[in-house]
TIZANU-539190 format. One line per 8 residues: number of its first residue (from 1); their letters; for each residue z, x, y of N, C-alpha, C. Coordinates in Angstrom, 3 decimals, decimal comma. Atoms other than C-alpha are relative to their C-alpha. Last residue first. Layout:
// residues N
NUM) A) Z X Y Z X Y Z X Y | ...
// end
This chain:
// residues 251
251) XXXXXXXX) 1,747 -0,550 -0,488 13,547 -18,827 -5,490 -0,331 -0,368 -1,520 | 0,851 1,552 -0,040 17,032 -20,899 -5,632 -1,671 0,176 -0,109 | 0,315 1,077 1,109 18,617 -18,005 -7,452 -0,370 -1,377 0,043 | 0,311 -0,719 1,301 17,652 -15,070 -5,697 0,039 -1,300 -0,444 | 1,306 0,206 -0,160 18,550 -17,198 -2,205 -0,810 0,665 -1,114 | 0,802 1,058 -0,383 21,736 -17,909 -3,441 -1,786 -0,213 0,229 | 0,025 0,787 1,566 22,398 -14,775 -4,568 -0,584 -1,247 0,249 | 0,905 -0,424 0,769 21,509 -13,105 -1,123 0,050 -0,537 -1,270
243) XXXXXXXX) 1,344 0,690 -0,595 23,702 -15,740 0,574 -1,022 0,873 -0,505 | 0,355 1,446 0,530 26,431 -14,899 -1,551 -1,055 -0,412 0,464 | 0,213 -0,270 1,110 26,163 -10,749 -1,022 -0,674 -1,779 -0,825 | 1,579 -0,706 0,077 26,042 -11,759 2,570 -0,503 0,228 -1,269 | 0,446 1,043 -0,688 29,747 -13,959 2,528 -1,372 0,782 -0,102 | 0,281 0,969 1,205 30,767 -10,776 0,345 -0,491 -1,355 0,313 | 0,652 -0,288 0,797 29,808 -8,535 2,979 0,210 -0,857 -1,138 | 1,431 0,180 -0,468 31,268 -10,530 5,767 -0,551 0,674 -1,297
235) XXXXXXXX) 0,731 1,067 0,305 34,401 -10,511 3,789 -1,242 -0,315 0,689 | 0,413 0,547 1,564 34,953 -7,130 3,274 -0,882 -1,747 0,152 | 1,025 -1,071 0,758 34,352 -6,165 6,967 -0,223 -0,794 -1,452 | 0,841 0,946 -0,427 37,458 -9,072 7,665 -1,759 0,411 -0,260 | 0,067 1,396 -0,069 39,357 -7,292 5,897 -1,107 -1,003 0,152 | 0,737 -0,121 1,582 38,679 -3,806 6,703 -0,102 -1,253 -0,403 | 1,364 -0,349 0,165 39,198 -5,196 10,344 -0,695 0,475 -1,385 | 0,735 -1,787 -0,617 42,037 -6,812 10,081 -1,255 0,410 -0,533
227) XXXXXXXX) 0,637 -0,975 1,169 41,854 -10,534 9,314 -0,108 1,242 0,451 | -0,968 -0,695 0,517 44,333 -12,516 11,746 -0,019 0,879 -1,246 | -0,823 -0,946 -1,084 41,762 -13,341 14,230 0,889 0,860 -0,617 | 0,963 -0,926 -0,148 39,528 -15,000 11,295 0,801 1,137 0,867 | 0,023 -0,856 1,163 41,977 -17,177 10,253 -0,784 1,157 0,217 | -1,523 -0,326 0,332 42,782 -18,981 13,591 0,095 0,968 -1,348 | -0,372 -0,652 -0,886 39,141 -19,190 14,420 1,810 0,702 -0,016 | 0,528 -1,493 0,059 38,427 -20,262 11,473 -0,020 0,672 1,082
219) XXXXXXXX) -0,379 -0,520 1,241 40,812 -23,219 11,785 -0,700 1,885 -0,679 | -1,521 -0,855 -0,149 39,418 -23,696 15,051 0,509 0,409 -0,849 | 0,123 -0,992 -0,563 35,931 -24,006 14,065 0,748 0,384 0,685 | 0,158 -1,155 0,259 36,462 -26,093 11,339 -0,462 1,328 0,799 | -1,369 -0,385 0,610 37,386 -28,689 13,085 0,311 1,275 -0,377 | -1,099 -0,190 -1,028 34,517 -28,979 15,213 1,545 0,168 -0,456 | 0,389 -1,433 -0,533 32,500 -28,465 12,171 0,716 0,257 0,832 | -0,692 -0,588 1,278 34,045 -31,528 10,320 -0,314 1,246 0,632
211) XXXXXXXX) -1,171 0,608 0,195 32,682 -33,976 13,297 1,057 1,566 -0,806 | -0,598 -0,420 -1,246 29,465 -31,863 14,124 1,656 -0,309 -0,419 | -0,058 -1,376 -0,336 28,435 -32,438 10,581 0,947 0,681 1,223 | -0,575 -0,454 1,343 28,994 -36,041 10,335 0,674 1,352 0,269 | -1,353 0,062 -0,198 27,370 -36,524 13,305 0,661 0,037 -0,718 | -0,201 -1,089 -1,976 24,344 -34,311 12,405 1,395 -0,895 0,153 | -0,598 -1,401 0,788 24,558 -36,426 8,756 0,509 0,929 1,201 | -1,132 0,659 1,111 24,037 -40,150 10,928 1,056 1,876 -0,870
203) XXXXXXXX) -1,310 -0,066 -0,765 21,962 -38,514 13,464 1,089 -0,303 -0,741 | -1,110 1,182 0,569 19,206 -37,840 10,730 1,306 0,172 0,736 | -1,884 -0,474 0,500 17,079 -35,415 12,989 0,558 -1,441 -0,469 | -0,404 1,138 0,141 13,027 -35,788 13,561 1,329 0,494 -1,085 | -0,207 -0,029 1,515 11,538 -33,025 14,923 0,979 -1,213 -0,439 | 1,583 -0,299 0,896 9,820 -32,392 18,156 0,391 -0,420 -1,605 | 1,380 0,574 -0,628 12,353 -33,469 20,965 -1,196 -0,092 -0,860 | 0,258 1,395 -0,414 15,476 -33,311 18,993 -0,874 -0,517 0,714
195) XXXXXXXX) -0,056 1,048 1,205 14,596 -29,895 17,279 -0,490 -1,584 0,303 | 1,697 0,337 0,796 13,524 -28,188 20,175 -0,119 -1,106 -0,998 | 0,694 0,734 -0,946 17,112 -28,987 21,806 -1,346 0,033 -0,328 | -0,570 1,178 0,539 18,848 -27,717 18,282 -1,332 -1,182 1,231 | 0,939 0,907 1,130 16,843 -24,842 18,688 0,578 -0,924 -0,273 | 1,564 0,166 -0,192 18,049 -23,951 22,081 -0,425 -0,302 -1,195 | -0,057 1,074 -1,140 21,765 -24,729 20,964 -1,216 -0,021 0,361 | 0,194 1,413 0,550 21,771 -22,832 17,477 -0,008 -1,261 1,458
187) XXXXXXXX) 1,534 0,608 1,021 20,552 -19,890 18,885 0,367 -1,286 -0,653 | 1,011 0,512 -1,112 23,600 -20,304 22,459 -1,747 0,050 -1,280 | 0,291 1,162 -0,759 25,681 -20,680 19,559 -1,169 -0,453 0,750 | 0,185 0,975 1,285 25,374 -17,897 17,242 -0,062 -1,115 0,715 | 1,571 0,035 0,605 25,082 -15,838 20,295 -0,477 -0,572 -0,803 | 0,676 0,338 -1,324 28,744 -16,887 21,370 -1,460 0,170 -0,192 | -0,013 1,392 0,080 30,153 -16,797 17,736 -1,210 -0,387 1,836 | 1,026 0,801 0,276 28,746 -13,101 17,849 0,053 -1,707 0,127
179) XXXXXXXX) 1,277 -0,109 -0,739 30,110 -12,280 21,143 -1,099 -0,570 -1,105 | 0,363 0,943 -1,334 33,649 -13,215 19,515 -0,980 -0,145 0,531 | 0,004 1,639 0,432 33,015 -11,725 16,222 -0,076 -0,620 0,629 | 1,367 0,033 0,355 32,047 -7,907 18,215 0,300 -1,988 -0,433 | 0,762 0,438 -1,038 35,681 -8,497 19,661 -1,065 -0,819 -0,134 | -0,101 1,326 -0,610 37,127 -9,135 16,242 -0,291 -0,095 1,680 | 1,270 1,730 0,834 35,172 -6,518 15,056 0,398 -0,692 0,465 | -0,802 0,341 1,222 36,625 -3,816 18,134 -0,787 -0,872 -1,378
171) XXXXXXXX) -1,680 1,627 0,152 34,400 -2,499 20,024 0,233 -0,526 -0,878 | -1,289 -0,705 0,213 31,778 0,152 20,914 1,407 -0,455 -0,142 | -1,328 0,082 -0,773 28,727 -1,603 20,765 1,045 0,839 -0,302 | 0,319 -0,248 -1,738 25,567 -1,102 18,995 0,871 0,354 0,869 | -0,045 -1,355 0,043 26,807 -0,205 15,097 -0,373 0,137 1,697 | -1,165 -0,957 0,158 29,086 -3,210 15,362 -0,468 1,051 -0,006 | -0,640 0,274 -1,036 26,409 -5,888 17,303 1,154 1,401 -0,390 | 0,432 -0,610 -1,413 23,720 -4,954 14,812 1,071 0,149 0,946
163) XXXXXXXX) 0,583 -1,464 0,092 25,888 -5,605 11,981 -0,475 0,477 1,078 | -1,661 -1,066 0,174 27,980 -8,413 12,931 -0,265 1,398 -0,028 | -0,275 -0,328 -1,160 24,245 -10,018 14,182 1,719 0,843 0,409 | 0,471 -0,924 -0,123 23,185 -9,611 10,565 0,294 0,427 1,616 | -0,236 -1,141 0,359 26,224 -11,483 9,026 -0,959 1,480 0,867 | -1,092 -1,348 -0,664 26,229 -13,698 11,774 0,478 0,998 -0,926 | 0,543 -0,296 -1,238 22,872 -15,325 11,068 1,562 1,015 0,659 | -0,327 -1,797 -0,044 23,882 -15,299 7,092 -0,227 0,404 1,604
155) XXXXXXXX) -1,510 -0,558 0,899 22,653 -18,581 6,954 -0,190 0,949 -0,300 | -1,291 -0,211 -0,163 20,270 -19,604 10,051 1,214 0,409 -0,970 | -1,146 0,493 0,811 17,365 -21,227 9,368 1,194 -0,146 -0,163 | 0,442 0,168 1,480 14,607 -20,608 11,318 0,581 -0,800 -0,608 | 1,213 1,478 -0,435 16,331 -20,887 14,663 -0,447 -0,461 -1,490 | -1,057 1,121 0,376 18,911 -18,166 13,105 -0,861 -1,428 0,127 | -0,507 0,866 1,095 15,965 -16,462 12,002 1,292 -0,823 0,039 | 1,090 0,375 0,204 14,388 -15,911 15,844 0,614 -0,423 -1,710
147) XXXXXXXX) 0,063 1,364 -0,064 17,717 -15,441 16,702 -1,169 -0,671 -0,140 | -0,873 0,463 1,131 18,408 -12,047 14,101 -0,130 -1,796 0,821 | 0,326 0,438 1,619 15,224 -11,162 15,935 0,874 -0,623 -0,810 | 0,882 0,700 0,097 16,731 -11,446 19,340 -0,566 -0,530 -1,146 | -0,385 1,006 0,479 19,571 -9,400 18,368 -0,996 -1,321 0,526 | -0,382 0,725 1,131 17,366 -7,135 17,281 1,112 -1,062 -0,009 | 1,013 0,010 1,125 15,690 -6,121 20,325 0,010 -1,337 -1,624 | 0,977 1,299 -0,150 18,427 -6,817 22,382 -0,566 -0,129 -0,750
139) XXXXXXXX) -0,948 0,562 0,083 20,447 -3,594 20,392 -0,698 -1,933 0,377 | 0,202 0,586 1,867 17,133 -2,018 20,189 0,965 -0,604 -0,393 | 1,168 0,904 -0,103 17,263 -1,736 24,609 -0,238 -0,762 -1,448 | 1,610 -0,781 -0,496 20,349 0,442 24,138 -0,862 -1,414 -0,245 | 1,124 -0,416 0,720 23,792 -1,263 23,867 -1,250 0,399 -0,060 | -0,070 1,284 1,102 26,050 -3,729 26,371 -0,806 0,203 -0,912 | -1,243 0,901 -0,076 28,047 -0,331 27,757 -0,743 -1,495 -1,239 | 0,293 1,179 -1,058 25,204 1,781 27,107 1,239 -1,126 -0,440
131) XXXXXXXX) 0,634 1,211 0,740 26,614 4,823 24,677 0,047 -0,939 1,246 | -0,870 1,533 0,746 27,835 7,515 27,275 -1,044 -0,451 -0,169 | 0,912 1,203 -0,334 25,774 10,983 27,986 0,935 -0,986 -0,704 | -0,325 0,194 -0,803 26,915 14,612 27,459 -0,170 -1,119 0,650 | 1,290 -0,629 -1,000 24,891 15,634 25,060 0,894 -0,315 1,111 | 0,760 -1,317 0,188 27,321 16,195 22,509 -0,777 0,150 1,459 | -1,414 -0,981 -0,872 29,596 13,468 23,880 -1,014 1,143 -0,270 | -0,027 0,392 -1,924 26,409 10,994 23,215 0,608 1,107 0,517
123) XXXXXXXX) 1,079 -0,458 -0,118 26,117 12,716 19,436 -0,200 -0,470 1,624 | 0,178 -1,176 -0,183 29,567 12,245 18,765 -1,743 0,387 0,221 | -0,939 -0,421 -0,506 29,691 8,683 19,671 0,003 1,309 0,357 | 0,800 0,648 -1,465 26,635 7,651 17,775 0,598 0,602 0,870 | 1,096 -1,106 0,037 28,090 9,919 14,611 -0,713 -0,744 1,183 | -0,586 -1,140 -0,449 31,498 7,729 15,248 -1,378 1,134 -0,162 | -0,096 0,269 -1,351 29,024 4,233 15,178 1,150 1,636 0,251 | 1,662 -0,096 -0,877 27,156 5,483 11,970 0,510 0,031 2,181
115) XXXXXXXX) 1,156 -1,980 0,246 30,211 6,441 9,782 -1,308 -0,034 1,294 | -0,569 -1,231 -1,179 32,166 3,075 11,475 -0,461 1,443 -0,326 | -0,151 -0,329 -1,768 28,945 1,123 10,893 0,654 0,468 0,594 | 0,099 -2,059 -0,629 28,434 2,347 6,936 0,442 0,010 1,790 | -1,095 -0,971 0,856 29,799 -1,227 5,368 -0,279 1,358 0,908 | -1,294 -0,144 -0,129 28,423 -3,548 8,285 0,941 1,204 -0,775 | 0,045 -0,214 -1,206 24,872 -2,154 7,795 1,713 0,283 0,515 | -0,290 -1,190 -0,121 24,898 -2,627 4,347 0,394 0,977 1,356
107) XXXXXXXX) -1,237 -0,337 0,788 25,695 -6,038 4,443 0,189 1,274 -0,054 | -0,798 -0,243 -0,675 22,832 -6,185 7,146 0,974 -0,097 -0,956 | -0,063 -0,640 -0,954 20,384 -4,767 5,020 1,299 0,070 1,409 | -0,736 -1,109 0,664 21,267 -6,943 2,330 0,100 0,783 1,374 | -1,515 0,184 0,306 20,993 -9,794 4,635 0,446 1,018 -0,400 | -0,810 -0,309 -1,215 17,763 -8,970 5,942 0,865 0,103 -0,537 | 0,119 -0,703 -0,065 16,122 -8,514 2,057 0,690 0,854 1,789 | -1,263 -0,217 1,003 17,554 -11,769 1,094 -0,446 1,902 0,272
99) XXXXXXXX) -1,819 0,269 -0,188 15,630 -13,079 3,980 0,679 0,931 -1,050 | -0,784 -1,304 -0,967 12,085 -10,948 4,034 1,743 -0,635 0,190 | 0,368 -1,372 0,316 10,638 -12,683 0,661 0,906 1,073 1,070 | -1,187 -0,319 1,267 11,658 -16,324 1,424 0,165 1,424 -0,456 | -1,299 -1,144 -0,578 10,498 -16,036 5,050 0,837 0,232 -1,207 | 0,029 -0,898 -0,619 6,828 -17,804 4,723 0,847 1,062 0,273 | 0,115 -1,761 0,384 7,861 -19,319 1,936 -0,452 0,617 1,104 | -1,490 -0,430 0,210 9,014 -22,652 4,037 0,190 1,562 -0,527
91) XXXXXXXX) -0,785 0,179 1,541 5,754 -23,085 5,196 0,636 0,748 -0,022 | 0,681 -1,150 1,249 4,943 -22,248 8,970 0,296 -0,949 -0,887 | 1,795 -0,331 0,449 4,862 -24,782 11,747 -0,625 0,703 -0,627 | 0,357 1,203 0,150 8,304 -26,718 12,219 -1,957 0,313 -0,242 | -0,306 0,660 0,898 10,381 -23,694 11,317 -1,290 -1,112 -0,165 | 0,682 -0,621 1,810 8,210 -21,287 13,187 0,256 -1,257 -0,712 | 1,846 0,526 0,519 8,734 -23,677 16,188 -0,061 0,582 -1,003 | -0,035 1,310 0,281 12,855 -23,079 15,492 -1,561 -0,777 0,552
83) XXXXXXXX) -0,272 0,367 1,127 12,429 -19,396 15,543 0,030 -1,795 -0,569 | 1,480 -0,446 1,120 10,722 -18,873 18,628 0,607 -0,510 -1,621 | 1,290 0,677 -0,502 13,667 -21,015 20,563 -1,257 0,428 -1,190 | -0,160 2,094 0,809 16,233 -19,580 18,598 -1,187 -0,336 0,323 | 0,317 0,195 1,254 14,749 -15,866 19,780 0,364 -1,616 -1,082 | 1,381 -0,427 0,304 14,347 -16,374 23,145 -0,127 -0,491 -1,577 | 0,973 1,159 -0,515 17,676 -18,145 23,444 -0,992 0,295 -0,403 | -0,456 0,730 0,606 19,543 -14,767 21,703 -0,985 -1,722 0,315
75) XXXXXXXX) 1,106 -0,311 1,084 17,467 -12,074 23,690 0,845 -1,490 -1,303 | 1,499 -0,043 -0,370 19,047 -13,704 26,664 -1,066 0,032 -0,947 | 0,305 1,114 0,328 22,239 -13,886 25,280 -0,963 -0,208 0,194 | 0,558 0,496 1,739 22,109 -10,260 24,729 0,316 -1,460 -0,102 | 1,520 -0,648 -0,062 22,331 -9,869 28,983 -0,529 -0,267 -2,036 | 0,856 0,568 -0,899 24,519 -12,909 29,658 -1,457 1,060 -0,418 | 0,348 0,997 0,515 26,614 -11,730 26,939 -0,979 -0,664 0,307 | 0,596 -0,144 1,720 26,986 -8,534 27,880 -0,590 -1,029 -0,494
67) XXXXXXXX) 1,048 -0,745 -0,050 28,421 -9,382 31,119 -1,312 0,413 -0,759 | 0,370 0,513 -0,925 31,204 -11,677 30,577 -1,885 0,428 -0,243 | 1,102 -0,165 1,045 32,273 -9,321 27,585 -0,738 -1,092 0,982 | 0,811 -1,434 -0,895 35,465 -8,783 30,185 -1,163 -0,042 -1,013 | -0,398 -0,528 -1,113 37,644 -11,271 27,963 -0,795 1,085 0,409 | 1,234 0,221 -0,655 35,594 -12,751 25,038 0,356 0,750 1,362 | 0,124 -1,381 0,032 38,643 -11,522 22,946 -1,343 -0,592 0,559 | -0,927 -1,072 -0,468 40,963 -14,634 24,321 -0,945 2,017 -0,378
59) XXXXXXXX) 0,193 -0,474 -1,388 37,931 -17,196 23,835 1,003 1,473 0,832 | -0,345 -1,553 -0,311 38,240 -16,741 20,292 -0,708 0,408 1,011 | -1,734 0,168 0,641 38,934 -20,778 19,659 -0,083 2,103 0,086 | -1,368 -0,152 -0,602 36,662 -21,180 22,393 0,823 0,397 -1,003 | -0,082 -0,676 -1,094 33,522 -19,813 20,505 1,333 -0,125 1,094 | -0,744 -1,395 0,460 34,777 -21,500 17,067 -0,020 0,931 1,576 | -1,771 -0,182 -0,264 34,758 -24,743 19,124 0,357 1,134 -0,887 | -0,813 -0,093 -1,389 31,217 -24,072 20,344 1,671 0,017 0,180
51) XXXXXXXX) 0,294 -1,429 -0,252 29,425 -23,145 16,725 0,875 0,130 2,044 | -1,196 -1,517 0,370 31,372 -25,941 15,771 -0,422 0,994 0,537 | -0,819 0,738 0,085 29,181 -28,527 18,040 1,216 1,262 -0,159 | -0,715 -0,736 -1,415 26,370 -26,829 17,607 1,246 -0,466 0,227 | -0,910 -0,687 -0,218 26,457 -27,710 13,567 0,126 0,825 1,775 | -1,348 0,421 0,055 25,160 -30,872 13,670 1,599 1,147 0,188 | -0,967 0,963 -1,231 22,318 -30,158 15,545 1,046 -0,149 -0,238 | -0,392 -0,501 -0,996 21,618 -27,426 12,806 -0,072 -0,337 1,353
43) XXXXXXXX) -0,570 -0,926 0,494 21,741 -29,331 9,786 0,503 0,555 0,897 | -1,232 0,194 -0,484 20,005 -32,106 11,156 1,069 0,752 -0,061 | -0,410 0,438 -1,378 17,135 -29,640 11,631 1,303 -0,844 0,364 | -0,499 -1,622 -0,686 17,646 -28,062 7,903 0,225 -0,422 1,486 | -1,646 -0,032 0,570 18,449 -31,740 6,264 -0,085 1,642 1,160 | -0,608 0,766 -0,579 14,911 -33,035 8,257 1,343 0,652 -0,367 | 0,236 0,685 -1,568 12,937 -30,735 7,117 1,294 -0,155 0,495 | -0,225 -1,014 -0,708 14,351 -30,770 3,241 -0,201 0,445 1,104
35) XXXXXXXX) 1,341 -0,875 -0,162 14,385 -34,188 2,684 0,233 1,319 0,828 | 1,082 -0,843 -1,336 17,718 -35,662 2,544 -0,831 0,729 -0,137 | 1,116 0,907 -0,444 18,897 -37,099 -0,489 -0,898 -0,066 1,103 | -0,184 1,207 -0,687 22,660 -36,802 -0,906 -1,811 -0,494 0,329 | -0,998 0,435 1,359 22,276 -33,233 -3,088 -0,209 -1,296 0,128 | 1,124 0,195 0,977 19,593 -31,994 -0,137 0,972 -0,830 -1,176 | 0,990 0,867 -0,665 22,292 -32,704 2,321 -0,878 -0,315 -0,766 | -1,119 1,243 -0,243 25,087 -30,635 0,478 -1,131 -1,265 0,160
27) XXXXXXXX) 0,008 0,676 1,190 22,898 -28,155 0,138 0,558 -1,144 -0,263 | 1,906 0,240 0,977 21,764 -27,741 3,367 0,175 -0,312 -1,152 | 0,232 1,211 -0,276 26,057 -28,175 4,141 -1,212 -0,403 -0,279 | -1,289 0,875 0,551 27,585 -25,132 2,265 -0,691 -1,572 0,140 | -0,131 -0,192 1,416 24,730 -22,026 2,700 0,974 -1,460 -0,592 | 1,782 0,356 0,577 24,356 -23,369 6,410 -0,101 -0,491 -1,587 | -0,714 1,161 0,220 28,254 -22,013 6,522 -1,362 -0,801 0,133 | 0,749 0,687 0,919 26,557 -18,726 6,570 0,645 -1,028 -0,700
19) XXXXXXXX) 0,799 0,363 0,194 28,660 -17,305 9,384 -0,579 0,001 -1,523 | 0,830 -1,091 0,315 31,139 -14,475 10,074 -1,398 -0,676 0,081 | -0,506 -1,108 0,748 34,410 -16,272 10,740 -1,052 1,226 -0,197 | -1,223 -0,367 -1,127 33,903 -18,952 13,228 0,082 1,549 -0,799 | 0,577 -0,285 -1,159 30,546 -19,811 10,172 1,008 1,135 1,985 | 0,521 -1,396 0,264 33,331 -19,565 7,901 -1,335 0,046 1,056 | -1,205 -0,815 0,014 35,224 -22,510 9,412 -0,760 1,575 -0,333 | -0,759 -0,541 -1,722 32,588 -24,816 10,934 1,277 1,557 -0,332
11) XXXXXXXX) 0,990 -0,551 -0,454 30,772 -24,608 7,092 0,512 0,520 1,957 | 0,121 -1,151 0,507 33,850 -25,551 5,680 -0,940 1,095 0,585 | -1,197 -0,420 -0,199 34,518 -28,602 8,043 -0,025 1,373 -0,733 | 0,261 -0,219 -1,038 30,721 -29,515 7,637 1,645 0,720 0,832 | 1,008 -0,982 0,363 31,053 -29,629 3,762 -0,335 0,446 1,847 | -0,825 -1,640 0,876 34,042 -31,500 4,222 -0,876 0,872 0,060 | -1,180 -0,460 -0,971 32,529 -34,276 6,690 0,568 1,367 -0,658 | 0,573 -0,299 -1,137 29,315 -34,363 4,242 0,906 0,772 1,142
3) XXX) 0,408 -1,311 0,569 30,817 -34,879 1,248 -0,365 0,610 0,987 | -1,081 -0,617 0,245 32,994 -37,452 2,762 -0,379 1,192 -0,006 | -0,521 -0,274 -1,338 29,867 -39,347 4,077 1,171 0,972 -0,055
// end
């Protein structure tokens, strides 16, 4: 039960921060005896919870993103939702091959996005045309997809939605962080509600989880705010680099 509360207090904190706090508590679960199933669904009931008190704890850069949110939360629901039937009706390899190959992608993503997002910039002014306030149509696109694998599974889900969201938008990271904790949520909240109707959740670990997550999602909210942006850059890529190792060396 200890292991559990801590491992869900770590996972609330870097999740607030970037995400793949997944990477901390699935294992955790499997260690204690939980069947894999069941450890990934309680996994992610337990963590809505944090994924809501990191979202207030950087309610101050959510300001005027009102808008946005409503429209890429949209593609965010969709995609939990689809993602969390996959879970319960593919095999598990079905996604071992294309994860460690998202992640990189979005690690790389984050490193080149202020080269990519000032050549976006200058190529609008060229023509004479502003970037779409909440991102072109491939901005939804993909953050849909990144909630079709948070549903899935979910670790690394805000490394790839840091990426999309920083070369789409025109804003700060610790904005972009705020909109992702908010999309990270509303996919772990529709698949949490699939979950508990179709899948069978160990409430015992889920409250656990939630418990240590809700902690940890002020605490990373408080650490995360005060990472400047190279900073905070670095550590999403090394939080992505780990979840590609991980998944190299559990395959």
């Amino acid at each position: 039960m200890v292991a559990v509360l801590l491992a869900g207090v770590a996972a609330g904190t870097i999740n607030t921060v970037v995400g793949s706090g997944t990477l901390i508590t699935f294992p955790t679960l499997l260690a204690i005896g939980v069947p894999p199933v069941t450890a990934n669904v309680s996994n992610n009931v337990g963590l809505v919870p944090g994924s809501l008190s990191g979202a207030i704890g950087y309610r101050r850069e959510l300001t005027g993103q009102r808008a946005r949110l409503v429209r890429l939360g949209s593609a965010s629901l969709l995609g939990g939702a689809a993602g969390a039937v996959l879970l319960l009706v593919l095999p598990a390899e079905a996604f071992d091959a294309i994860v460690p190959v998202l992640i990189l992608l979005g690690c790389v993503l984050v490193v080149v996005q202020p080269w990519v997002s000032r050549r976006m910039s200058a190529r609008a002014d060229a023509l004479g045309t502003e970037r779409p306030e909440h991102g072109g149509p491939w901005v939804w696109v993909l953050v849909m997809a990144a909630g079709v694998y948070g549903g899935y599974f979910g670790a690394a889900q805000g490394v790839l939605l840091m990426a999309v969201l920083g070369v789409g938008l025109q804003e700060s990271m610790q904005r972009n962080n705020a909109a992702k904790n908010v999309l990270a949520l509303l996919v772990n909240f529709v698949a949490a509600v699939v979950f508990i109707f179709l899948a069978e959740v160990n409430w015992q670990v889920a409250g656990l989880i939630a418990v240590g997550a809700v902690v940890g999602g002020q605490v990373g909210a408080t650490v995360g705010r005060r990472l400047p942006p190279v900073a905070l850059r670095v550590f999403i890529v090394v939080v992505g680099l780990a979840a590609v190792a991980h998944f190299v060396l559990t395959d």
